[in-house]
C-alpha positions in Angstrom: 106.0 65.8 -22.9 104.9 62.5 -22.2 103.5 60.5 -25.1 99.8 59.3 -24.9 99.5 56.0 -23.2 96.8 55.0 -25.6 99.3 55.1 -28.8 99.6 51.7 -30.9 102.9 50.9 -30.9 104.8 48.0 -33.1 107.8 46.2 -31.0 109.9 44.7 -34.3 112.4 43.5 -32.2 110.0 41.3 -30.5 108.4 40.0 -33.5 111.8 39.1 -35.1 112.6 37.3 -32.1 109.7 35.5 -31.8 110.1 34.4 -35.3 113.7 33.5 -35.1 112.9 31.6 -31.8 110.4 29.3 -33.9 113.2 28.6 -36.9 115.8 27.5 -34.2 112.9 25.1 -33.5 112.3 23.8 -36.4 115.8 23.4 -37.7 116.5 21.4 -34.1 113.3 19.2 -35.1 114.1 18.4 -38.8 118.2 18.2 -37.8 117.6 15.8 -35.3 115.2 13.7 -37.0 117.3 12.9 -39.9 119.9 12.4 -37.8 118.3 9.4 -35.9 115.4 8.4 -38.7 117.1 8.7 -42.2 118.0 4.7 -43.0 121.2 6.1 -44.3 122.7 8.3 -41.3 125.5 6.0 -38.5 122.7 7.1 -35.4 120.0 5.3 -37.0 122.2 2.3 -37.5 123.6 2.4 -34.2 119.5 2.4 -32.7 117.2 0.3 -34.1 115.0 0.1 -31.2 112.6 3.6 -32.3 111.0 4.3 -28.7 114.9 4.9 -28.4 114.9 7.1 -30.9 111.8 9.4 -30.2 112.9 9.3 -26.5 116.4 11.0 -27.9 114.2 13.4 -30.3 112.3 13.9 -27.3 114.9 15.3 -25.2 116.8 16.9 -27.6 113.3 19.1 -28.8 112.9 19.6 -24.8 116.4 21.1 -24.4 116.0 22.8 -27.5 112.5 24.4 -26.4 114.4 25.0 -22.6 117.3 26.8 -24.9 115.0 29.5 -26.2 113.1 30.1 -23.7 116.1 31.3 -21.8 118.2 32.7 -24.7 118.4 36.7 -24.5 115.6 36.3 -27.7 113.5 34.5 -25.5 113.5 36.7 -22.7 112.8 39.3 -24.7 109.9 38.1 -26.9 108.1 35.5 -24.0 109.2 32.5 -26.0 105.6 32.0 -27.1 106.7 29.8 -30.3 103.2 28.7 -31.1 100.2 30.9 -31.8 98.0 28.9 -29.7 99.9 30.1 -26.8 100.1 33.9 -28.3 96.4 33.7 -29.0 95.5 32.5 -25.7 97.3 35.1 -24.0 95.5 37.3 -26.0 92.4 35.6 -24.5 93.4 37.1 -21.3 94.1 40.1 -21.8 97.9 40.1 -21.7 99.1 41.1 -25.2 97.4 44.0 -27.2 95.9 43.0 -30.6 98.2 44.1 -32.6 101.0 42.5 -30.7 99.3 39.6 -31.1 98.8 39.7 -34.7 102.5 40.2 -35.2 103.7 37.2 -33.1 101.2 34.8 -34.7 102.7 36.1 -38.5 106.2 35.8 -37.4 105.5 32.3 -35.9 104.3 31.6 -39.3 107.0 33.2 -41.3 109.8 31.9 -39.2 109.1 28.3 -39.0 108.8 28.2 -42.5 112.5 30.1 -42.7 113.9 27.4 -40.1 112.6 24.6 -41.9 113.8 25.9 -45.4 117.4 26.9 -43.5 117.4 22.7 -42.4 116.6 21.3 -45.6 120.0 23.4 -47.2 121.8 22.0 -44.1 120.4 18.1 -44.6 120.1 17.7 -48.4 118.2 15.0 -49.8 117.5 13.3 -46.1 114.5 15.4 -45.6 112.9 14.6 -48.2 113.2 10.7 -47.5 109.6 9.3 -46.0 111.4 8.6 -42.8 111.8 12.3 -42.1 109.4 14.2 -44.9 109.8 17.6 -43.7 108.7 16.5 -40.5 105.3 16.5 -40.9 103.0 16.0 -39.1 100.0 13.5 -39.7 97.6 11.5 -37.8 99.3 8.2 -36.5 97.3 4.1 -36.6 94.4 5.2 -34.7 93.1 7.2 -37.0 91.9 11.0 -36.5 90.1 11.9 -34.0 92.9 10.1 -31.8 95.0 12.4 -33.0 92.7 15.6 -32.4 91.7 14.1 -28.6 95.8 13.6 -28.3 96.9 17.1 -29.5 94.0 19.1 -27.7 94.7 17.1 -24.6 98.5 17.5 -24.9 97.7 21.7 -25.5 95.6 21.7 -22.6 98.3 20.3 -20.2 101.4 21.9 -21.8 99.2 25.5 -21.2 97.5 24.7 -17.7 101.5 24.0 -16.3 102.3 27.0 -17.9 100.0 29.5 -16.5 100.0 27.4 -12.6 103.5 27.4 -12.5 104.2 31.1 -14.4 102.3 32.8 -12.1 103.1 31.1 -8.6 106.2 33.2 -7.1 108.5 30.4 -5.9 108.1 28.5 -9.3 108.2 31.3 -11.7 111.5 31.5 -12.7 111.1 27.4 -14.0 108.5 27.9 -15.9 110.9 26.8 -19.3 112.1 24.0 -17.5 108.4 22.4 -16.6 107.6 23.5 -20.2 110.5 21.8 -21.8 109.9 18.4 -19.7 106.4 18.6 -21.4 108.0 18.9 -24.9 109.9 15.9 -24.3 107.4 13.6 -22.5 105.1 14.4 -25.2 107.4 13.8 -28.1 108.1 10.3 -26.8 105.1 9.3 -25.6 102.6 10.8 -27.8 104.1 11.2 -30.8 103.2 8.1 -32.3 99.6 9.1 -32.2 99.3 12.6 -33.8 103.0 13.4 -34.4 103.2 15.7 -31.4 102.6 19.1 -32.9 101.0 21.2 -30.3 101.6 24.0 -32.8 100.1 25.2 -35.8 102.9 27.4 -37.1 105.3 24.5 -36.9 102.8 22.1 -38.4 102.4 24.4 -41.4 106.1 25.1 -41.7 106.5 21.2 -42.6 103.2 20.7 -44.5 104.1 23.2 -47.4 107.6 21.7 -48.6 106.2 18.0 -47.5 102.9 19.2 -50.3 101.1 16.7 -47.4 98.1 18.0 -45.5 96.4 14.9 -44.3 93.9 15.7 -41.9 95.5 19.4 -41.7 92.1 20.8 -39.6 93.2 18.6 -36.4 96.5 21.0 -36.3 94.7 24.4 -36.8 92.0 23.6 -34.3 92.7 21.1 -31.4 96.0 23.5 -30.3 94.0 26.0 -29.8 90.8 24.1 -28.4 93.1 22.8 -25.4 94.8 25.7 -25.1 91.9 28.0 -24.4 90.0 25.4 -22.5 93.2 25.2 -20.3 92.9 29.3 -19.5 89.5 28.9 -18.9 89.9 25.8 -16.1 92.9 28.4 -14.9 91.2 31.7 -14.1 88.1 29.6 -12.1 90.5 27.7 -10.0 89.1 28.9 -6.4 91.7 30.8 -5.5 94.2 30.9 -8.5 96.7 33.5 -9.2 96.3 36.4 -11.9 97.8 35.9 -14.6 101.0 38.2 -14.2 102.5 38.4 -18.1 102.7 36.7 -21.3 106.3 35.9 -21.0 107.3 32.3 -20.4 110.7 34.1 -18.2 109.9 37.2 -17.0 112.7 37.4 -14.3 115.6 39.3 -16.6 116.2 42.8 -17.5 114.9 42.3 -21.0 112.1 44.8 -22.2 108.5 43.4 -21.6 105.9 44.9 -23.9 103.0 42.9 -22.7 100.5 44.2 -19.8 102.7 42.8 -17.1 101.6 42.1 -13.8 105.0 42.6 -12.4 105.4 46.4 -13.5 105.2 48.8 -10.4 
């Protein structure tokens, strides 16, 4: 007998995923800057010039980002990473609420498990000021630079997203164009709000670091330009539905969303 469609279901797998895709993240982030800001490591030495430096961070987080998204974990989970992107799918009507619930608690959880995994693997180095956790604070121009920066940055990392996820020839690069973004933003941007983009991650550093300058510009401009971007996205004349909440949808990996590309 077929079981009624209208059964809540919970997809552990996914959430676990989800949350391990987060603390590969975050132990990338806090690995590589150490390795290029702590006075003490032979990288830092070797650079002085720091727009080298962030550009190498940058690309390193991008291929890192790029990494996940097409890892078996990431195919399987969507690769959201960031409750701003979970919650906005939720927005449209992509993931179920409970679904949604879980990926936003296992963001949480596992960028604080990343981060704590990185700081056994780095020692003392994170907790220099150079690195701190990674943290992430308002930069020189103050505060609401920062909150214009990170709600702008939101709003273009999820308008790509959705434009290029749901247009058939350019589906199937939809990490790729997401992962460029990463690593354009971390070394151009960077400087100005610390390129979060993410609360999870932004709390995953805050908590060890016992630093929360300013910490409202991280819980609310991600979202702001996130949601502002799906809402400039489905009144586009003539834009595409939005087909699922996975970031690679083409693979044999279960989807548990309310895909667009089921028969």
């Amino acid at each position: 007998m077929q079981a009624p469609s209208n059964i809540v279901r919970v997809h552990w797998p996914e959430y676990l995923m989800e949350a391990a895709g987060l603390g590969l993240f975050m132990i990338s982030a806090a690995v590589m800057t150490a390795l290029l800001e702590y006075p003490y490591s032979p990288l830092h030495e070797l650079l002085p010039d720091p727009v080298i430096r962030r550009l190498l961070i940058g690309i390193a987080m991008g291929l890192t980002a790029i990494g996940i998204i097409y890892s078996p974990w990431g195919k399987r989970s969507g690769a959201h990473l960031n409750p701003a992107v979970t919650v906005t799918f939720f927005r449209l009507g992509k993931i179920q609420g409970l679904d949604a619930l879980f990926y936003v608690v296992a963001q949480f959880v596992g960028g604080l498990i990343g981060l704590q995994v990185a700081a056994m693997a780095i020692g003392m180095a994170i907790e220099h000021p150079t690195v701190n956790y990674v943290v992430t604070v308002p930069g020189l121009d103050g505060t609401w630079m920062a909150f214009v920066a990170e709600a702008a940055i939101s709003f273009g990392l999820m308008l790509v997203v959705l434009i290029v996820s749901n247009h058939t020839k350019l589906n199937a690069w939809t990490g790729l164009f997401a992962g460029a973004l990463v690593a354009t933003y971390i070394a151009i941007e960077a400087p100005l709000s610390g390129m979060s983009m993410n609360p999870a991650r932004s709390v995953a550093s805050a908590l060890p670091a016992h630093l929360w300058t300013d910490f409202w510009v991280y819980l609310t401009a991600p979202f702001l330009g996130m949601l502002l971007a799906a809402e400039c996205y489905v009144r586009f004349p003539g834009a595409r539905r939005v087909l699922c909440a996975k970031l690679h949808h083409h693979n044999n990996a279960r989807c548990i969303f309310r895909c667009g590309y089921m028969p």
